[in-house]
C-alpha positions in Angstrom: 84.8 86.8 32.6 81.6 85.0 31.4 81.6 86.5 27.7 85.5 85.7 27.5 84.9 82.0 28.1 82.5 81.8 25.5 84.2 83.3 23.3 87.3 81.0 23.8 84.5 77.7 23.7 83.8 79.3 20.3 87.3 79.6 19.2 87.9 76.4 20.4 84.7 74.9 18.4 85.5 76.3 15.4 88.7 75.1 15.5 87.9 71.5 15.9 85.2 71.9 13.2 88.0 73.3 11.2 90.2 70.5 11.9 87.6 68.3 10.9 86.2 70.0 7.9 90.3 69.1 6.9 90.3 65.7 7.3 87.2 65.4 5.8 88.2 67.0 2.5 91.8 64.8 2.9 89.9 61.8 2.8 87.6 62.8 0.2 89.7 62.1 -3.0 91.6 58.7 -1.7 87.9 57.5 -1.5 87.1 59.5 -5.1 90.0 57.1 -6.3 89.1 54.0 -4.8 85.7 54.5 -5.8 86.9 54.9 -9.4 89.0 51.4 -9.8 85.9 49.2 -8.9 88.2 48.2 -5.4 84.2 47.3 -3.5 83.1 44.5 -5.6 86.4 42.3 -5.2 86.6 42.8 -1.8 83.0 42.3 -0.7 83.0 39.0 -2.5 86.4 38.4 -0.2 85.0 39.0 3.2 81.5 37.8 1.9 83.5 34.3 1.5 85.2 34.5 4.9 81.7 35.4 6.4 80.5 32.0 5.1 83.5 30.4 6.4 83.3 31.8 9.9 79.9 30.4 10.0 80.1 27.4 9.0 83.2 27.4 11.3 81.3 28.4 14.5 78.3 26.1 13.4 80.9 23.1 13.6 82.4 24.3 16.7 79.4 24.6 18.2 77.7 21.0 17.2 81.0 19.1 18.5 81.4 21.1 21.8 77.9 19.6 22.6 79.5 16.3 21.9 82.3 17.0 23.6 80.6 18.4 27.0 78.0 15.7 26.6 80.8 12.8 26.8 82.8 14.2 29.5 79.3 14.6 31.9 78.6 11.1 31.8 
């Protein structure tokens, strides 16, 4: 009983590690191509520019809600 459940936890494990070991090698060459047209550059510069935005963004938000919440207290 013991040695059959094992067994079945390794059959089981291997065939996740199997399934996964797939999808791996699936994503392998989308990211091969990817890789190969320069696509990282363009789009770190992107979100590096929305980055800056959102923070200067919050930074406003921020400075005015103290305005805000100091007006209303007195």
């Amino acid at each position: 009983m013991v040695i059959s459940k094992l067994t079945k936890d390794m059959q089981m494990r291997a065939a996740i590690n199997r399934k996964v070991g797939e999808r791996e090698c699936c994503k392998a060459l989308p990211r091969a191509k990817l890789v190969k047209c320069a696509w990282r550059d363009p789009l770190q510069a992107h979100w590096r520019g929305n980055f800056k935005m959102l923070d200067s963004l919050q930074k406003y938000v921020a400075k005015n809600m103290y305005k805000i919440l100091r007006q209303n207290r007195s």
